[in-house]
SEMI-903115 format. One record per residue (C-alpha): x negated, y, z negated; residue in three letters. Coordinates in nm, 2 decimals. Example, Ala and Ser with C-alpha at 12.3 -4.5 7.8 and 13.67 -1.06 7.14 Angstrom:
<nodes>
<node><u>-1.23</u><v>-0.45</v><w>-0.78</w><residuo>ALA</residuo></node>
<node><u>-1.37</u><v>-0.11</v><w>-0.71</w><residuo>SER</residuo></node>
</nodes>
This chain:
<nodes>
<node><u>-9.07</u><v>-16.48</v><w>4.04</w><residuo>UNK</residuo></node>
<node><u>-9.40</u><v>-16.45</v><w>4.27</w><residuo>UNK</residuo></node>
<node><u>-9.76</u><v>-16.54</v><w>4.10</w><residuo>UNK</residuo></node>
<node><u>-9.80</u><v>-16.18</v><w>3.99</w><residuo>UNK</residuo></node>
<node><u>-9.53</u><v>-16.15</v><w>3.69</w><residuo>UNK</residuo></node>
<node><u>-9.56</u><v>-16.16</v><w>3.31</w><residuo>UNK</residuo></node>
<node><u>-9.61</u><v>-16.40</v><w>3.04</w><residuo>UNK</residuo></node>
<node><u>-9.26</u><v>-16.34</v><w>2.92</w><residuo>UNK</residuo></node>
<node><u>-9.11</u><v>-16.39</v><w>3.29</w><residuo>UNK</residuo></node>
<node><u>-9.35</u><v>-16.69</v><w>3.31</w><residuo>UNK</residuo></node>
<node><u>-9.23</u><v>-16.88</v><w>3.00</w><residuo>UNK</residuo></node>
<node><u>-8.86</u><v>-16.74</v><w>3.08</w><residuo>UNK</residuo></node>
<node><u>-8.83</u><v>-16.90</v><w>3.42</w><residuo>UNK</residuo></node>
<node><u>-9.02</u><v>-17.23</v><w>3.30</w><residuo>UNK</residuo></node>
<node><u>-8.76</u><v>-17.23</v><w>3.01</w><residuo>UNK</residuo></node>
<node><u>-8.48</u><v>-17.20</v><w>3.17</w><residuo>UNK</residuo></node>
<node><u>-8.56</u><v>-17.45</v><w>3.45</w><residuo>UNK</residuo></node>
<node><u>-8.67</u><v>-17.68</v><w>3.20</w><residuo>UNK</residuo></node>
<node><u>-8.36</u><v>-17.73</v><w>2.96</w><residuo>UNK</residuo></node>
<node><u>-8.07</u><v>-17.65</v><w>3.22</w><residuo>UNK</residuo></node>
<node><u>-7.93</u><v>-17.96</v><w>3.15</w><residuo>UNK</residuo></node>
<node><u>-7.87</u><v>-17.81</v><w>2.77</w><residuo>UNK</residuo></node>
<node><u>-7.63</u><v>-17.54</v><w>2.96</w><residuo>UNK</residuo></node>
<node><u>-7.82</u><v>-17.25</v><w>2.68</w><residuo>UNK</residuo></node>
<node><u>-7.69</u><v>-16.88</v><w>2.73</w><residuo>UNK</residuo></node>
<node><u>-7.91</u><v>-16.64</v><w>2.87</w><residuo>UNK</residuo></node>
<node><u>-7.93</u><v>-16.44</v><w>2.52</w><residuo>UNK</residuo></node>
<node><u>-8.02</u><v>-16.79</v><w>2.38</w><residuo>UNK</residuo></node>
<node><u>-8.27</u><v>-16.84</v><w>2.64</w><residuo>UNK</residuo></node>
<node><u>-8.42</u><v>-16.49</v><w>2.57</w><residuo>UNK</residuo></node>
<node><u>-8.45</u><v>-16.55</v><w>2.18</w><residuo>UNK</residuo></node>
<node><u>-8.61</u><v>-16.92</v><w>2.27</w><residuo>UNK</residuo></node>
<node><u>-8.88</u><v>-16.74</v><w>2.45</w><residuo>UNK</residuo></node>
<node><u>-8.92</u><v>-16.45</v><w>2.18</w><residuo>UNK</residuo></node>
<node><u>-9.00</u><v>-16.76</v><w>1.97</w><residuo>UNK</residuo></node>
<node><u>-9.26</u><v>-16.91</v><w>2.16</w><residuo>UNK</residuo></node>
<node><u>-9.43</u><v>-16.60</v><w>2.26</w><residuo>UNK</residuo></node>
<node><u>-9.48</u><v>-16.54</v><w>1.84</w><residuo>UNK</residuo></node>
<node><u>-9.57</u><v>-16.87</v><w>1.80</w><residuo>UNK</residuo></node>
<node><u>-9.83</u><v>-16.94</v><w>2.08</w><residuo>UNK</residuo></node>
<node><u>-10.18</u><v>-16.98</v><w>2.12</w><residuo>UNK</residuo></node>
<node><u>-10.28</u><v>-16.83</v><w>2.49</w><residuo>UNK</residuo></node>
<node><u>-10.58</u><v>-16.92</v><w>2.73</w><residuo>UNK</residuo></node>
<node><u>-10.59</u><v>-16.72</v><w>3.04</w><residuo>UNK</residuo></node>
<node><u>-10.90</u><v>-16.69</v><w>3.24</w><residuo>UNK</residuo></node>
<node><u>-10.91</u><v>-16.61</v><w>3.68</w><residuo>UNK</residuo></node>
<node><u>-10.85</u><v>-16.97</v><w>3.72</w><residuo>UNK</residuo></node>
<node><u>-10.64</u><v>-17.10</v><w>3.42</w><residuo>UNK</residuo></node>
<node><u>-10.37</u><v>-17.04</v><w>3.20</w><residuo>UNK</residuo></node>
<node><u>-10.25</u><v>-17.24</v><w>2.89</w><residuo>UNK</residuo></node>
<node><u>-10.03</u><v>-17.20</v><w>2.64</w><residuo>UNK</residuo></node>
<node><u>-9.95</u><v>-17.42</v><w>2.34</w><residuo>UNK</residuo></node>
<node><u>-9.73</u><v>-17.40</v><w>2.04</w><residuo>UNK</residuo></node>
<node><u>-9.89</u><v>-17.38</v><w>1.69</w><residuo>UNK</residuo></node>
<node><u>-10.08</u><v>-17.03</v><w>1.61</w><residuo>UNK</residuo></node>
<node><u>-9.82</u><v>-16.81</v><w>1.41</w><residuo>UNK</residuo></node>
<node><u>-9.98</u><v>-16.52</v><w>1.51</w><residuo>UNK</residuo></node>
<node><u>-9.88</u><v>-16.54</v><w>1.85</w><residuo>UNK</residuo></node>
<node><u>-10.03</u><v>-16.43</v><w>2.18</w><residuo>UNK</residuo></node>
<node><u>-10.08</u><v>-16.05</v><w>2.08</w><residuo>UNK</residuo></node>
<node><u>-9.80</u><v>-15.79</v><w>2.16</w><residuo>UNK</residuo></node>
<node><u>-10.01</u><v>-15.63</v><w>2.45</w><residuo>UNK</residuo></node>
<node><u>-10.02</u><v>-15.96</v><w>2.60</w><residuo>UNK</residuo></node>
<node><u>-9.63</u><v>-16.04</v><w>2.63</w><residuo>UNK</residuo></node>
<node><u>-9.50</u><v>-15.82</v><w>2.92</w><residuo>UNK</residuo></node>
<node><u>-9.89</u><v>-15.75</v><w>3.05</w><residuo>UNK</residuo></node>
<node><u>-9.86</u><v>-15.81</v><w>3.46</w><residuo>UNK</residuo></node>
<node><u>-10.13</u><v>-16.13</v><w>3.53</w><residuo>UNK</residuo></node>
<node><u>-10.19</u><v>-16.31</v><w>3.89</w><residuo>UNK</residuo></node>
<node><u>-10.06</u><v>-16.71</v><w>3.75</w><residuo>UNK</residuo></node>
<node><u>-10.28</u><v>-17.05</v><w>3.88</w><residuo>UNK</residuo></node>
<node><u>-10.05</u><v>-17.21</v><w>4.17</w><residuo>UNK</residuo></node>
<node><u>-10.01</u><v>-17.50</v><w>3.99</w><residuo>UNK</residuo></node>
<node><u>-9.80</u><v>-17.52</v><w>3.67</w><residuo>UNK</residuo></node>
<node><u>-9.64</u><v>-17.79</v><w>3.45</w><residuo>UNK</residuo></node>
<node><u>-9.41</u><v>-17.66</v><w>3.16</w><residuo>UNK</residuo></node>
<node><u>-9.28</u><v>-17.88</v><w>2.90</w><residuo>UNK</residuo></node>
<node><u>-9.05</u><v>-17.83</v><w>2.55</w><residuo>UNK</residuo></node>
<node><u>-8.90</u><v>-18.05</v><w>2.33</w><residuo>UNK</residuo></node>
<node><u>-8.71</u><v>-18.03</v><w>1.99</w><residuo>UNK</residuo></node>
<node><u>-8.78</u><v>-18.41</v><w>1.88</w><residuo>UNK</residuo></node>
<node><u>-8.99</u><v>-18.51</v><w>1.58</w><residuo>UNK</residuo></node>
<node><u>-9.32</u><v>-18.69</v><w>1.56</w><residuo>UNK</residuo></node>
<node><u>-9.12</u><v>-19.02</v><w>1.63</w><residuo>UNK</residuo></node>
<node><u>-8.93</u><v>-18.90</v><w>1.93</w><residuo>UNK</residuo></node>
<node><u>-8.68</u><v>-19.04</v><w>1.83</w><residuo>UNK</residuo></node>
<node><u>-8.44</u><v>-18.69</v><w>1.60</w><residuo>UNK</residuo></node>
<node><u>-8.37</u><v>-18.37</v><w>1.74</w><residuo>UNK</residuo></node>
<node><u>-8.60</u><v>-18.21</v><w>1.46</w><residuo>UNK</residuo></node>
<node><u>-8.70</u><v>-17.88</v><w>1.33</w><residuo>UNK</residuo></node>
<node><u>-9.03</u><v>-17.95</v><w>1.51</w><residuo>UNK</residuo></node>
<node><u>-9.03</u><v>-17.78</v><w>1.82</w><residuo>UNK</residuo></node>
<node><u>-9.32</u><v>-17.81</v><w>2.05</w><residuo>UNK</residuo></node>
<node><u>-9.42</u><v>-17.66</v><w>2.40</w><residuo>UNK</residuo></node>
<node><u>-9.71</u><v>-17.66</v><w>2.70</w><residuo>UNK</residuo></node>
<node><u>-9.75</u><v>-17.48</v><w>2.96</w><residuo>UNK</residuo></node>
<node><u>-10.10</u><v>-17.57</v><w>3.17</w><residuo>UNK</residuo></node>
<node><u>-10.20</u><v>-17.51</v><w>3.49</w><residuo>UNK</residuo></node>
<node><u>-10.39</u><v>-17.75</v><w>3.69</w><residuo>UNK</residuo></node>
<node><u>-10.70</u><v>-17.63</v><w>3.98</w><residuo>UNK</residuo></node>
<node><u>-10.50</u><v>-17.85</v><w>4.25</w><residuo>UNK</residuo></node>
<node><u>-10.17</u><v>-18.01</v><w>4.40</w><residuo>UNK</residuo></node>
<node><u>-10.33</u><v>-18.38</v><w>4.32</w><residuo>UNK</residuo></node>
<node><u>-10.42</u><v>-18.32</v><w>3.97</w><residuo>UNK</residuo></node>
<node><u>-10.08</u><v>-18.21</v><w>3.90</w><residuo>UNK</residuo></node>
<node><u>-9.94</u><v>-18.50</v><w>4.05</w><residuo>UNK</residuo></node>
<node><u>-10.16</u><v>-18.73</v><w>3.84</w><residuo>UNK</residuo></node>
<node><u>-10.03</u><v>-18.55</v><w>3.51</w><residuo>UNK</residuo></node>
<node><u>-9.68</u><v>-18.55</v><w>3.58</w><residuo>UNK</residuo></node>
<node><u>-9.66</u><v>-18.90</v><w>3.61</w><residuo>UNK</residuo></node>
<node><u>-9.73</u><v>-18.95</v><w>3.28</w><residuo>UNK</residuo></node>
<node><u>-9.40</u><v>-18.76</v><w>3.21</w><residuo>UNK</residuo></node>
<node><u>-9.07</u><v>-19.00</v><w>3.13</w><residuo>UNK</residuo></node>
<node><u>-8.76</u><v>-18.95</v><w>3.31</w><residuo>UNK</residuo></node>
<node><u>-8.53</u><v>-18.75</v><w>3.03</w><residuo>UNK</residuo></node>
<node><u>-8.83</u><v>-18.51</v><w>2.92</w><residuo>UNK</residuo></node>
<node><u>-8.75</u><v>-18.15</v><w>2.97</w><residuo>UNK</residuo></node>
<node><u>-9.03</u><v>-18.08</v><w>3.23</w><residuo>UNK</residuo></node>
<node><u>-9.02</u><v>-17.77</v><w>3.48</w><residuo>UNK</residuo></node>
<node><u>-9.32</u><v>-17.68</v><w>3.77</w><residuo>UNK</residuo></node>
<node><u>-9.45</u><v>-17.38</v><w>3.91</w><residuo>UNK</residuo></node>
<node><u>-9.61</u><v>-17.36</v><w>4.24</w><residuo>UNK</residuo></node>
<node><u>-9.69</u><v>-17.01</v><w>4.38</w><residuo>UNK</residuo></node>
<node><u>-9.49</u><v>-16.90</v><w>4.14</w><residuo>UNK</residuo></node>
<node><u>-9.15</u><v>-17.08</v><w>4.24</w><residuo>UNK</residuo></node>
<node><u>-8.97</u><v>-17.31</v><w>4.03</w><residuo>UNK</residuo></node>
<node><u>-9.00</u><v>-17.61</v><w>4.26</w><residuo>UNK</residuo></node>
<node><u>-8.78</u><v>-17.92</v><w>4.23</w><residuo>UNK</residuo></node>
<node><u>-8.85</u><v>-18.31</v><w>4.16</w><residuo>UNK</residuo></node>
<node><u>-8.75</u><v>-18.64</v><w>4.04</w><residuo>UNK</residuo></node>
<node><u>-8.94</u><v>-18.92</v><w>3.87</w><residuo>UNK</residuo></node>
<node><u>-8.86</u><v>-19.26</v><w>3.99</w><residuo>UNK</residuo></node>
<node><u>-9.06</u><v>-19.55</v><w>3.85</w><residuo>UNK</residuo></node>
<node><u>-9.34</u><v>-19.70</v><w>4.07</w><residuo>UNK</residuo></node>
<node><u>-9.36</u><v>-20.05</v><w>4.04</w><residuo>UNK</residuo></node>
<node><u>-9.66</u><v>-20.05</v><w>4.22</w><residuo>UNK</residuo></node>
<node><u>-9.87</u><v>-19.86</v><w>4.00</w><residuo>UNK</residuo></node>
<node><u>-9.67</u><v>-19.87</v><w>3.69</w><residuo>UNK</residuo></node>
<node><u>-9.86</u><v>-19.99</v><w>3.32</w><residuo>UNK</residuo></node>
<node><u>-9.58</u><v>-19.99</v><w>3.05</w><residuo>UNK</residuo></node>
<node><u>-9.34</u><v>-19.70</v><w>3.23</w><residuo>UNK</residuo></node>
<node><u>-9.67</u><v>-19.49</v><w>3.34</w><residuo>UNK</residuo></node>
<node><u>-9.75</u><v>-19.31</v><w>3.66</w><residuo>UNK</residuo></node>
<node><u>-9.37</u><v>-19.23</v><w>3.82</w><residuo>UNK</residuo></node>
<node><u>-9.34</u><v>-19.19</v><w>4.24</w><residuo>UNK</residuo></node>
<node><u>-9.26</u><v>-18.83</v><w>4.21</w><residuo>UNK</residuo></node>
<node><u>-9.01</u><v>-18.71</v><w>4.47</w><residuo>UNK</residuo></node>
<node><u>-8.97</u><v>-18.34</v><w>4.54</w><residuo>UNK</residuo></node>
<node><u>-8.75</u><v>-18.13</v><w>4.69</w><residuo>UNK</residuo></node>
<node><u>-8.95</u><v>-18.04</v><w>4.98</w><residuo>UNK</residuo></node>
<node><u>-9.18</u><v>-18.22</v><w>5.24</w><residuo>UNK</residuo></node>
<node><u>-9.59</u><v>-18.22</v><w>5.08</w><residuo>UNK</residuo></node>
<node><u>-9.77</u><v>-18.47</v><w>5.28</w><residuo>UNK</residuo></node>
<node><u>-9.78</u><v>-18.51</v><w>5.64</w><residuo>UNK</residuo></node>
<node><u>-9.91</u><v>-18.78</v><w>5.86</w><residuo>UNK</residuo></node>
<node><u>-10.04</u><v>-18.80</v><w>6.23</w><residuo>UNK</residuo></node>
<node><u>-10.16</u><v>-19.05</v><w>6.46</w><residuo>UNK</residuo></node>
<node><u>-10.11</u><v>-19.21</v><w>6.80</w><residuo>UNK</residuo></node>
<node><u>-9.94</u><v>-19.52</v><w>6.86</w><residuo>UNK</residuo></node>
<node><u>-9.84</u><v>-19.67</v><w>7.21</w><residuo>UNK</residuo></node>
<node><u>-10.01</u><v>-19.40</v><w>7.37</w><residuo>UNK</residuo></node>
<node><u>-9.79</u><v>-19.15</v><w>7.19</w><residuo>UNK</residuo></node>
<node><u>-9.87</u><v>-18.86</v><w>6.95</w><residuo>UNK</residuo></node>
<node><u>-9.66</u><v>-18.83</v><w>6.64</w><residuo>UNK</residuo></node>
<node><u>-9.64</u><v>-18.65</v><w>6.33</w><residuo>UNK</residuo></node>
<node><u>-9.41</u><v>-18.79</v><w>6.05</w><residuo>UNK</residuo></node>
<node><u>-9.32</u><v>-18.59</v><w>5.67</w><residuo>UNK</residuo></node>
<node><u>-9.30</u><v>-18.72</v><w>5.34</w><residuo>UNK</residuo></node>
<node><u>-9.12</u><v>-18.58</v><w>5.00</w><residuo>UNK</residuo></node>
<node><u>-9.33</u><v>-18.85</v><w>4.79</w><residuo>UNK</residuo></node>
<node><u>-9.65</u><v>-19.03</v><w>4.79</w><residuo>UNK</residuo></node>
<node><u>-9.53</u><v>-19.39</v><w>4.80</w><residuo>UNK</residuo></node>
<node><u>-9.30</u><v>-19.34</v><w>5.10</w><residuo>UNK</residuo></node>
<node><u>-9.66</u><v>-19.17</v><w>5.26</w><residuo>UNK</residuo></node>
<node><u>-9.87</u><v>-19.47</v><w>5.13</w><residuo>UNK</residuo></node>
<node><u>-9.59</u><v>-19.73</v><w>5.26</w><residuo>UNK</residuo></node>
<node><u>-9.58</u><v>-19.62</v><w>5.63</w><residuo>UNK</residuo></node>
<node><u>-9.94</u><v>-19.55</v><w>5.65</w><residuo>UNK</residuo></node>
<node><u>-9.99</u><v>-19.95</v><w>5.62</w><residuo>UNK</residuo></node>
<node><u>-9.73</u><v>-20.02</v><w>5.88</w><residuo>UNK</residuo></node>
<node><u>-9.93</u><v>-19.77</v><w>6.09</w><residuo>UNK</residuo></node>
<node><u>-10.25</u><v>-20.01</v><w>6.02</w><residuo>UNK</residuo></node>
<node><u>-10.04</u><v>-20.32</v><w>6.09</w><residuo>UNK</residuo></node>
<node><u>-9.87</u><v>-20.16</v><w>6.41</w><residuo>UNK</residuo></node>
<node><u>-10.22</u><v>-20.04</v><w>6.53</w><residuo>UNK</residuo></node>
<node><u>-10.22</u><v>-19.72</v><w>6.51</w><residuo>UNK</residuo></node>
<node><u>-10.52</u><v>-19.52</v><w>6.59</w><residuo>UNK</residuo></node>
<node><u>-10.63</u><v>-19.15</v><w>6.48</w><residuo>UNK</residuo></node>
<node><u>-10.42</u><v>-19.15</v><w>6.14</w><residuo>UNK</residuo></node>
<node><u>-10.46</u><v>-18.83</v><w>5.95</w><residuo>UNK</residuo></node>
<node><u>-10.31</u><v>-18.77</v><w>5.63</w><residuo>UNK</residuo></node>
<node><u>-10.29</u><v>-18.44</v><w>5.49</w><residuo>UNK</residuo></node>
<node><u>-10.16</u><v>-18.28</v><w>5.20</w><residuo>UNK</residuo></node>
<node><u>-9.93</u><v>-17.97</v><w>5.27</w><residuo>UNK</residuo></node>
<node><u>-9.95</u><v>-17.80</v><w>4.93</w><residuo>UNK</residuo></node>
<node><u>-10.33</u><v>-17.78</v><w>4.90</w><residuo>UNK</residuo></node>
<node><u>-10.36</u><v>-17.81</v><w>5.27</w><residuo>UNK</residuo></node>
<node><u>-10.66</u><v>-18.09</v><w>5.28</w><residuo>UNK</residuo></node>
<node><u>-10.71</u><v>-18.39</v><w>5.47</w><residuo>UNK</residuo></node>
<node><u>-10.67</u><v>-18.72</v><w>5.23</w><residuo>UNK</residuo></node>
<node><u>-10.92</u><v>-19.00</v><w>5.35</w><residuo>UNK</residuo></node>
<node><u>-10.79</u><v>-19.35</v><w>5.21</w><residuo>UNK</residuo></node>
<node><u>-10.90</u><v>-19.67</v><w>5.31</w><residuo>UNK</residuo></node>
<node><u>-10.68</u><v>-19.99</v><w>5.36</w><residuo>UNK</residuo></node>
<node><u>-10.75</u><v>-20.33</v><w>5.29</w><residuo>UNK</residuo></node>
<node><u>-10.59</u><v>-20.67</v><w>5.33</w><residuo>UNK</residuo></node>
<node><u>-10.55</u><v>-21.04</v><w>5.37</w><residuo>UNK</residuo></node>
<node><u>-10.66</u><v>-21.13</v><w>5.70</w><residuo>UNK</residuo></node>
<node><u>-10.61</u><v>-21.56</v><w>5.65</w><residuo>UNK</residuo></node>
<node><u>-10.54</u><v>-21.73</v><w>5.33</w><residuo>UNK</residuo></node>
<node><u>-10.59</u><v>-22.11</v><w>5.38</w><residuo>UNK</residuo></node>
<node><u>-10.40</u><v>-22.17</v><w>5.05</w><residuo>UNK</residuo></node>
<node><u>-10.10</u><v>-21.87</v><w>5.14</w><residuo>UNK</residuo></node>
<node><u>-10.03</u><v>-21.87</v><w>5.50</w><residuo>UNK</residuo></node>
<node><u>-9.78</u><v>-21.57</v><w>5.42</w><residuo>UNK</residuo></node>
<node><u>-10.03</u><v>-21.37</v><w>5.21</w><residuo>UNK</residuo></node>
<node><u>-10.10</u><v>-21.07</v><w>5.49</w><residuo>UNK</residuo></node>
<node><u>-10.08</u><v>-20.84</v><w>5.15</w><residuo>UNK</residuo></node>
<node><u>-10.25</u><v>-20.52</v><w>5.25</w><residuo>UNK</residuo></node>
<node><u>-10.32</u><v>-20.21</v><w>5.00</w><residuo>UNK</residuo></node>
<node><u>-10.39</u><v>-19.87</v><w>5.05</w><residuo>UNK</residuo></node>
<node><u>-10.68</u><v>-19.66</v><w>4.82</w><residuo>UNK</residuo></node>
<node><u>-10.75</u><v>-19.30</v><w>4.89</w><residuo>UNK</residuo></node>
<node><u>-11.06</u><v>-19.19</v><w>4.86</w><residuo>UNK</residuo></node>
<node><u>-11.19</u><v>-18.86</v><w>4.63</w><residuo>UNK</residuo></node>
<node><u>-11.08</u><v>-18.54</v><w>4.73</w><residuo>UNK</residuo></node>
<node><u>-11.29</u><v>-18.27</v><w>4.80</w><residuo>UNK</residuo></node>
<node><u>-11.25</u><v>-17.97</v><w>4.56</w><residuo>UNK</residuo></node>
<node><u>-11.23</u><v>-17.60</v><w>4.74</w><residuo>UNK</residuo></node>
<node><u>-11.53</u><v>-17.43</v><w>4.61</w><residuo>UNK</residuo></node>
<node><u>-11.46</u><v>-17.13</v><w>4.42</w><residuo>UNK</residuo></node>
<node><u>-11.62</u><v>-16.78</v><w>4.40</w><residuo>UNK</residuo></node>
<node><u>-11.78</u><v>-16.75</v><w>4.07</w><residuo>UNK</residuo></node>
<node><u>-11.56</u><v>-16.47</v><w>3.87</w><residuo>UNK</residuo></node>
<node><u>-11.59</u><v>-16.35</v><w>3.55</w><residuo>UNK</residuo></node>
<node><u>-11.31</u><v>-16.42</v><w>3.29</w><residuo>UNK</residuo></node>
<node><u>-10.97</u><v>-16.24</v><w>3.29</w><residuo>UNK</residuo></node>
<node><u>-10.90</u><v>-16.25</v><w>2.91</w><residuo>UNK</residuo></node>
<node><u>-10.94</u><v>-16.52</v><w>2.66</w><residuo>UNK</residuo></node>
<node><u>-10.70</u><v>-16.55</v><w>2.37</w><residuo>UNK</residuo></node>
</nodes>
């Protein structure tokens, strides 16, 4: 699938990678996707898509197979269980929302437990992960280290007179060596993020001497805002 493709491929493709471990048949798949599409409310403008379950009117029979240019940045989500989470229930309940950049996706998907069936879309490629809990930044099992299958942040600098460049699959990894940089000395330290392709500022802090703790040198790492990519004002695809 590229980012120009259907809604039906769009939903078929997030389905599928979504509930693989359920092992459904493809005909099964197919009939799961009829459903949502007839049971869907749709938002789709130049820069966003979302659709959620709960208008039985669906999103229009025009709209189904109609070719649209997809956000790069997708999270698709489906479940089966009740109100209580806790029954595999009649209830059946689905999103699928884009999000304007690589960060903000991040930020919602860690508010995603490890068993959900999740699936994102970048560019219009199912692209892998796995949620591991952060103890760093964790309140009551929120905000997972996300680990994908592919390198996303990058990180450059000059130490001993040397010029390096190291990758990362995850943000904690990133955020980890980027203190031992400060510790080490490092100097010219760029961070960037490879999916958006934007230079993250952060700033670092620590102990220096703790009269009470001779062994507190904690140090932690805060990045700073992003920058959003300005965008060309453009008048609404279609709005369902």
């Amino acid at each position: 699938m590229s980012r120009t493709t259907t809604l039906r491929q769009l939903i078929y493709t997030a389905t599928k990678e979504a509930l693989k471990r359920e092992g459904l048949l493809r005909t099964e798949i197919h009939e799961l996707v009829e459903y949502i599409l007839n049971n869907s409310s749709l938002k789709l403008t130049v820069e966003e898509i979302e659709i959620v379950q709960g208008n039985y009117m669906g999103i229009g029979k025009e709209s189904k197979d109609r070719t649209i240019t997809i956000p790069r940045f997708i999270i698709y989500s489906f479940s089966r269980q009740d109100v209580y989470g806790t029954l595999e229930g009649k209830d059946r309940t689905w999103k699928l929302k884009s999000f304007i950049s690589f960060d903000a996706l991040e930020n919602a998907l860690g508010y995603y437990r490890e068993g959900d069936n999740v699936a994102v879309i970048i560019d219009g490629e199912v692209v892998g992960f796995e949620l591991r809990p952060n103890a760093a930044y964790s309140f009551g099992g929120w905000n997972k280290d996300i680990k994908w299958d592919r390198e996303v942040y990058s990180v450059k600098y000059i130490l001993d007179e040397d010029y390096k460049e190291e990758r990362f699959k995850n943000k904690l990894s990133l955020e980890n060596w980027v203190k031992v940089l400060v510790k080490r000395g490092a100097e010219e330290i760029e961070v960037r993020n490879l999916m958006d392709s934007i230079h993250l500022g952060f700033t670092v802090s620590g102990t220096l001497y703790d009269s009470n703790n001779m062994d507190n040198r904690g140090m932690w790492l805060l990045w700073q805002e992003q920058k959003q990519d300005e965008y060309d004002d453009e008048e609404d695809e279609m709005l369902f």
